[in-house]
mmCIF file of the C-alpha atoms, coordinates in Angstrom:
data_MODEL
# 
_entry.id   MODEL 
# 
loop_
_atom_site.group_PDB 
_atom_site.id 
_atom_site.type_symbol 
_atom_site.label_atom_id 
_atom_site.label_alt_id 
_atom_site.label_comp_id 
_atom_site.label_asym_id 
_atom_site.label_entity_id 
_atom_site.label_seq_id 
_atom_site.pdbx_PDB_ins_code 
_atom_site.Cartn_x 
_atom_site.Cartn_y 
_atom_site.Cartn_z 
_atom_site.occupancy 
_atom_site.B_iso_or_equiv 
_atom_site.pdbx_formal_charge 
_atom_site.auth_seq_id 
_atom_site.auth_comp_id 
_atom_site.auth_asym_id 
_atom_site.auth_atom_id 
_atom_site.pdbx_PDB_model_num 
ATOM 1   C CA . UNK A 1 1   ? -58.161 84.017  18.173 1.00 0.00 ? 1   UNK A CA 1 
ATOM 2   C CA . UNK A 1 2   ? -55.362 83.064  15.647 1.00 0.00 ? 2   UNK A CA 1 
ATOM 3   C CA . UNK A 1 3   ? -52.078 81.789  17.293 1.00 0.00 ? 3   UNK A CA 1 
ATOM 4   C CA . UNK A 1 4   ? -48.844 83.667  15.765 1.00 0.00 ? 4   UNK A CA 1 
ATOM 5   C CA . UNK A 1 5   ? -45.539 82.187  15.363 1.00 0.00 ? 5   UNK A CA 1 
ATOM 6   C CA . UNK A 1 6   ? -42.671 84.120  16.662 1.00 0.00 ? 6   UNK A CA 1 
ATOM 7   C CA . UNK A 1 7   ? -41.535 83.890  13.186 1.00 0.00 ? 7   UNK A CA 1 
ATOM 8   C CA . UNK A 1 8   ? -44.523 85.078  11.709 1.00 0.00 ? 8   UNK A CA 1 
ATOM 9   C CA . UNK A 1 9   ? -44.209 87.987  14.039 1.00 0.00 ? 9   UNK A CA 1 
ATOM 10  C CA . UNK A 1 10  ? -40.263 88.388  13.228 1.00 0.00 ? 10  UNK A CA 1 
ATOM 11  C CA . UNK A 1 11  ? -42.160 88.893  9.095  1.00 0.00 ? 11  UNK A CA 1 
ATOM 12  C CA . UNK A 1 12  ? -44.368 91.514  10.361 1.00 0.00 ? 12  UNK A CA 1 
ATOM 13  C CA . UNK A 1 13  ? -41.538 93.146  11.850 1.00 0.00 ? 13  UNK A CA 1 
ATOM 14  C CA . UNK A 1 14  ? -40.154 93.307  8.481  1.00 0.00 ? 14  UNK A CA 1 
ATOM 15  C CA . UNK A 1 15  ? -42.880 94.554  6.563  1.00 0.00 ? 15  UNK A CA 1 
ATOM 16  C CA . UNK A 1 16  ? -45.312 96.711  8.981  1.00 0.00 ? 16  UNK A CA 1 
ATOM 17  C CA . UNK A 1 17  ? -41.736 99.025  10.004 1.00 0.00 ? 17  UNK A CA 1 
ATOM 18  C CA . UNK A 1 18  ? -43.364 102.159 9.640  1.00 0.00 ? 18  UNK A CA 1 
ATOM 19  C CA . UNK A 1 19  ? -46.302 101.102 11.208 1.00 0.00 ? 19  UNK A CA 1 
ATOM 20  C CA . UNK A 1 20  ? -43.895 99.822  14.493 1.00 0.00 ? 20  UNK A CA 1 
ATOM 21  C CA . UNK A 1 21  ? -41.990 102.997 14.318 1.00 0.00 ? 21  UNK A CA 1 
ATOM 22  C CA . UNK A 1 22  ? -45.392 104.945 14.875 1.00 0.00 ? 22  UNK A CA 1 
ATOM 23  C CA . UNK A 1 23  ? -46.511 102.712 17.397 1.00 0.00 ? 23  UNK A CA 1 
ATOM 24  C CA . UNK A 1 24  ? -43.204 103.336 19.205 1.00 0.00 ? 24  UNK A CA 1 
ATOM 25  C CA . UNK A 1 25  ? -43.377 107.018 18.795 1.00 0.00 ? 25  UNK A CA 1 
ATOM 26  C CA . UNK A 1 26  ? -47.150 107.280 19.848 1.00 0.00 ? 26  UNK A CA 1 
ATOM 27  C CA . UNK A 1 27  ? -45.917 105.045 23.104 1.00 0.00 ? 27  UNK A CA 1 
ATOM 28  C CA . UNK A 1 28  ? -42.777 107.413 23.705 1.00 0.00 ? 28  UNK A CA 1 
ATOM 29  C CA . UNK A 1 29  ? -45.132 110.519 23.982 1.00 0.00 ? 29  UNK A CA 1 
ATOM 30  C CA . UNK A 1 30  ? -47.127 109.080 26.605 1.00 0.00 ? 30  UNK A CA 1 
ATOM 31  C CA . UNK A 1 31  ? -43.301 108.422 28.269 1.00 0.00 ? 31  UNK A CA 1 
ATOM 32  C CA . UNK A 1 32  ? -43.811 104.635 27.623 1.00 0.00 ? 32  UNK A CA 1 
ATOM 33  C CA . UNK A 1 33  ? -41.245 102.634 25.513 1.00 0.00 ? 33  UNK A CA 1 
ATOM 34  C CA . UNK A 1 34  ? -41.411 99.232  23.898 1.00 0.00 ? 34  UNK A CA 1 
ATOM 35  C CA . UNK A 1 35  ? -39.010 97.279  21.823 1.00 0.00 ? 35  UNK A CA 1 
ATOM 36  C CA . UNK A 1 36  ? -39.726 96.626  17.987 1.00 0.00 ? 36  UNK A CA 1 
ATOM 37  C CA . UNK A 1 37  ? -40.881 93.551  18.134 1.00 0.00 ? 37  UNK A CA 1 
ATOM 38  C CA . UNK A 1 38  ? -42.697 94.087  21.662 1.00 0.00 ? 38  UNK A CA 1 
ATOM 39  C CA . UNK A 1 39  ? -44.803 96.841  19.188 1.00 0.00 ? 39  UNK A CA 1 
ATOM 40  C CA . UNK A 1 40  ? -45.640 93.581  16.472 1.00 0.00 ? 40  UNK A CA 1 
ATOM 41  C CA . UNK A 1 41  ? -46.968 91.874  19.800 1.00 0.00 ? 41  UNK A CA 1 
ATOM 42  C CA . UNK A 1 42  ? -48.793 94.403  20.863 1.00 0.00 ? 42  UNK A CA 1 
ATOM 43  C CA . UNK A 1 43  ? -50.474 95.588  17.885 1.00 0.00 ? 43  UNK A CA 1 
ATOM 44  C CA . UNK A 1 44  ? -50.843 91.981  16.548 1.00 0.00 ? 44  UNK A CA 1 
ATOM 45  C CA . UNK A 1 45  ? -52.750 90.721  19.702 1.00 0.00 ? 45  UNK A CA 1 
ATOM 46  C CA . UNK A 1 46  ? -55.175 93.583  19.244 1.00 0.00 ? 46  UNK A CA 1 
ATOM 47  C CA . UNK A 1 47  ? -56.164 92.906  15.794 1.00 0.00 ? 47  UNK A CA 1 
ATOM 48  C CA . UNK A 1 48  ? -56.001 89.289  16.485 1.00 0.00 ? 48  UNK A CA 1 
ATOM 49  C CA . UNK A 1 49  ? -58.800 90.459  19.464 1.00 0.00 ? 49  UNK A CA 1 
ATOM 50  C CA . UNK A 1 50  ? -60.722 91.749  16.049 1.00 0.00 ? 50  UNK A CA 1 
ATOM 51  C CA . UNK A 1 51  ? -60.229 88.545  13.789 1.00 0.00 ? 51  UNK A CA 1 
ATOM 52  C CA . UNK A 1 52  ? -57.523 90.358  11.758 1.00 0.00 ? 52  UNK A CA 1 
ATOM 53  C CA . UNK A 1 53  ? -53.873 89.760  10.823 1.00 0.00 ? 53  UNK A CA 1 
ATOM 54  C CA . UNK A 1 54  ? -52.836 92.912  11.144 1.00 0.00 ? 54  UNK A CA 1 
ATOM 55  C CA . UNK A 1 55  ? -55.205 95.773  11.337 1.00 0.00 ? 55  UNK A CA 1 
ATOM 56  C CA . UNK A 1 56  ? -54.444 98.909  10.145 1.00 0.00 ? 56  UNK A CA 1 
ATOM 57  C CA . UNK A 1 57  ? -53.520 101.916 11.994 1.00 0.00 ? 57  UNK A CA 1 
ATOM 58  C CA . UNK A 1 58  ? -55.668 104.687 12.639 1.00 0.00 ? 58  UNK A CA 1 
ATOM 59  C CA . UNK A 1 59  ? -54.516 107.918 10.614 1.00 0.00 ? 59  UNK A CA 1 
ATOM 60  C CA . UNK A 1 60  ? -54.509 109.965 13.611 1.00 0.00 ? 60  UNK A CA 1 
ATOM 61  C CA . UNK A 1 61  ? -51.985 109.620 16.529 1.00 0.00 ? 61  UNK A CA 1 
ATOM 62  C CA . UNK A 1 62  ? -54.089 110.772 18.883 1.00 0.00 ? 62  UNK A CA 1 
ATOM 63  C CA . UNK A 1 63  ? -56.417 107.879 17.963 1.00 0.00 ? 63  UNK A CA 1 
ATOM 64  C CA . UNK A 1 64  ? -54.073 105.660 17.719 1.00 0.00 ? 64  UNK A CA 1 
ATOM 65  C CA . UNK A 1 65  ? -52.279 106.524 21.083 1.00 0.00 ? 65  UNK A CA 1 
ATOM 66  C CA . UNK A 1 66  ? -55.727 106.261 22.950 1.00 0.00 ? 66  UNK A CA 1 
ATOM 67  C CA . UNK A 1 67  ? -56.255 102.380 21.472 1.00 0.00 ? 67  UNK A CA 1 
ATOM 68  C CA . UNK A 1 68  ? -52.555 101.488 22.629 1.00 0.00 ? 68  UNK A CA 1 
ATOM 69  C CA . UNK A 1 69  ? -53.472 102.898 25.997 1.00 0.00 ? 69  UNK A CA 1 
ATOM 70  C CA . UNK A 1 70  ? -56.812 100.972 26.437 1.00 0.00 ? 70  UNK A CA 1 
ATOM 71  C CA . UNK A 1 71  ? -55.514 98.022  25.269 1.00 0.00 ? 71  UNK A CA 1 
ATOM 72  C CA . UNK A 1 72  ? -51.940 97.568  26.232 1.00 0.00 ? 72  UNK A CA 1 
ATOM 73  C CA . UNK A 1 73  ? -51.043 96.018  29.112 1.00 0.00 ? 73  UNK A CA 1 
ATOM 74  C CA . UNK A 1 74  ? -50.482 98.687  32.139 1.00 0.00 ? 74  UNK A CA 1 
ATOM 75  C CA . UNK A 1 75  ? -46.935 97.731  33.667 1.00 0.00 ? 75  UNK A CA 1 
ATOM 76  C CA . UNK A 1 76  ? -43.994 99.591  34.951 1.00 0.00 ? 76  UNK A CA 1 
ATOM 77  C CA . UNK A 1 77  ? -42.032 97.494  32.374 1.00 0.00 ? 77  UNK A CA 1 
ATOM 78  C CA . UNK A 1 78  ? -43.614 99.959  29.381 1.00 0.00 ? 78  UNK A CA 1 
ATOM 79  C CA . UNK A 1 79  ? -42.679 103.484 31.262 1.00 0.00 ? 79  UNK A CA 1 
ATOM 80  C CA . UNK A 1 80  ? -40.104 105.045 29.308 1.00 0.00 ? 80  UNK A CA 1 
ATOM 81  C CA . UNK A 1 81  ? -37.568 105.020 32.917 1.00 0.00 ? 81  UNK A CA 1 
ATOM 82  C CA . UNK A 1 82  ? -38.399 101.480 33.944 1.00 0.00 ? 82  UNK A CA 1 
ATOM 83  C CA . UNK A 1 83  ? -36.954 100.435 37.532 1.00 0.00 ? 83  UNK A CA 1 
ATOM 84  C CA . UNK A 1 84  ? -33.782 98.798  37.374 1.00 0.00 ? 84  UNK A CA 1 
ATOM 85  C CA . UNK A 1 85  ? -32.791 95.598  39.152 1.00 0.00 ? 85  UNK A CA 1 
ATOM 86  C CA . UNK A 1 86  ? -29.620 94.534  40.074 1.00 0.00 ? 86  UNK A CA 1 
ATOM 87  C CA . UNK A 1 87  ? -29.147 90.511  39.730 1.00 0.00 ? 87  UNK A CA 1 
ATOM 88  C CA . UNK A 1 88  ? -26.834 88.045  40.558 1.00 0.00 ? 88  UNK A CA 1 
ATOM 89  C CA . UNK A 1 89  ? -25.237 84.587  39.612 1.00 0.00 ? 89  UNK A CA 1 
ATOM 90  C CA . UNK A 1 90  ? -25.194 82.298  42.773 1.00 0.00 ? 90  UNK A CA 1 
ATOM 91  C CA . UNK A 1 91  ? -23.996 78.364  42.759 1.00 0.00 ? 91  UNK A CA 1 
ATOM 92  C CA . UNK A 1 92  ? -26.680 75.930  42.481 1.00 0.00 ? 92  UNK A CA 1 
ATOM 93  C CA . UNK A 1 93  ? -25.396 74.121  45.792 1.00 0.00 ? 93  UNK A CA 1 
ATOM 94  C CA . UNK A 1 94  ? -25.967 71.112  43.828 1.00 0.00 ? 94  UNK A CA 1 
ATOM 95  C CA . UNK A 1 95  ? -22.599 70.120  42.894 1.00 0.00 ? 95  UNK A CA 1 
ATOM 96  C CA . UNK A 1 96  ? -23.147 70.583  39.266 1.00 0.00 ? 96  UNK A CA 1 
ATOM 97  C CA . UNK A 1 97  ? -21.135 74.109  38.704 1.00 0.00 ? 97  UNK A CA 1 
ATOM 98  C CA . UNK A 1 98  ? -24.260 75.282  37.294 1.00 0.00 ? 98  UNK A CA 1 
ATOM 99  C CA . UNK A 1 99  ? -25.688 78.628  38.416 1.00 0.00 ? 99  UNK A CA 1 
ATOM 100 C CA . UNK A 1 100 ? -29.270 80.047  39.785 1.00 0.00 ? 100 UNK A CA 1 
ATOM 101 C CA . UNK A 1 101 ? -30.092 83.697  38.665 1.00 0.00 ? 101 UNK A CA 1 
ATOM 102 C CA . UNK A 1 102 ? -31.246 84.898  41.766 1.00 0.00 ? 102 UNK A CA 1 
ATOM 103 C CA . UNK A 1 103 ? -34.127 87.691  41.223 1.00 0.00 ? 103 UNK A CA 1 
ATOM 104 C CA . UNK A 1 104 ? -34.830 90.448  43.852 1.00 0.00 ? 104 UNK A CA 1 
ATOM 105 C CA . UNK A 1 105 ? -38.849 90.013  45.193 1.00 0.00 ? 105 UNK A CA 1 
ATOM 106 C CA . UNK A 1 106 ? -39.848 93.074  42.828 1.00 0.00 ? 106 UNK A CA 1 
ATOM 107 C CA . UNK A 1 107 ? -38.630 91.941  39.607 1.00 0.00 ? 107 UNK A CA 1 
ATOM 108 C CA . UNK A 1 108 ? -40.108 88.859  40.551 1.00 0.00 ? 108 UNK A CA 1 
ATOM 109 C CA . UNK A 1 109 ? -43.547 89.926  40.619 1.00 0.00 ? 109 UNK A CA 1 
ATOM 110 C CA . UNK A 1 110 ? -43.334 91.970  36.991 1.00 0.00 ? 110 UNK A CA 1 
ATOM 111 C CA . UNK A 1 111 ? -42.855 88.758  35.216 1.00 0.00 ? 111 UNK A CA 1 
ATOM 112 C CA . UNK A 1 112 ? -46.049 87.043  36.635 1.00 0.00 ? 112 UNK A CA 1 
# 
């Protein structure tokens, strides 16, 4: 598996944007949403997974939607309503001024 810079992937961004806009669209119709360059990710680690750059997308959207579905990741952070947290500053405690973000339990859990 090839390893991708993040500024390899902000390139792809650039020139696959029709191919990110479909991937986007065929997520939305399943009610799932993902950000630009979430959709490089995505689509990048899949045809990495095939020894490719950057495969190319299936003419069909049906097709298409079906591969994003079996391959994707299955989170609540892809729905196209994801849950909302609400988050708060706190002070360290340490002296230092600084700040802890303190994360509720739930939110907590998505990132792992």
């Amino acid at each position: 598996m090839m390893a991708t810079s993040r500024k390899e992937r902000l390139e792809l961004l650039n020139q696959c944007g029709n191919d990110i806009a479909r991937i986007q669209h065929c997520l939305l119709v399943s009610a799932r949403t993902v950000t630009p360059l979430q959709a490089v990710s995505m689509w990048l680690d899949y045809s990495e997974n095939h020894c490719a750059m950057w495969l190319q997308l299936p003419d069909d959207d049906k097709e298409l939607l079906n591969i994003l579905l079996q391959h994707l990741p299955n989170t609540k952070m892809l729905e196209a309503n994801p849950p909302t947290w609400q988050t708060k500053l706190v002070d360290a405690g340490d002296g230092s001024g600084d700040a802890v973000l303190v994360l509720p339990d739930e939110l907590f859990m998505q990132l792992e």
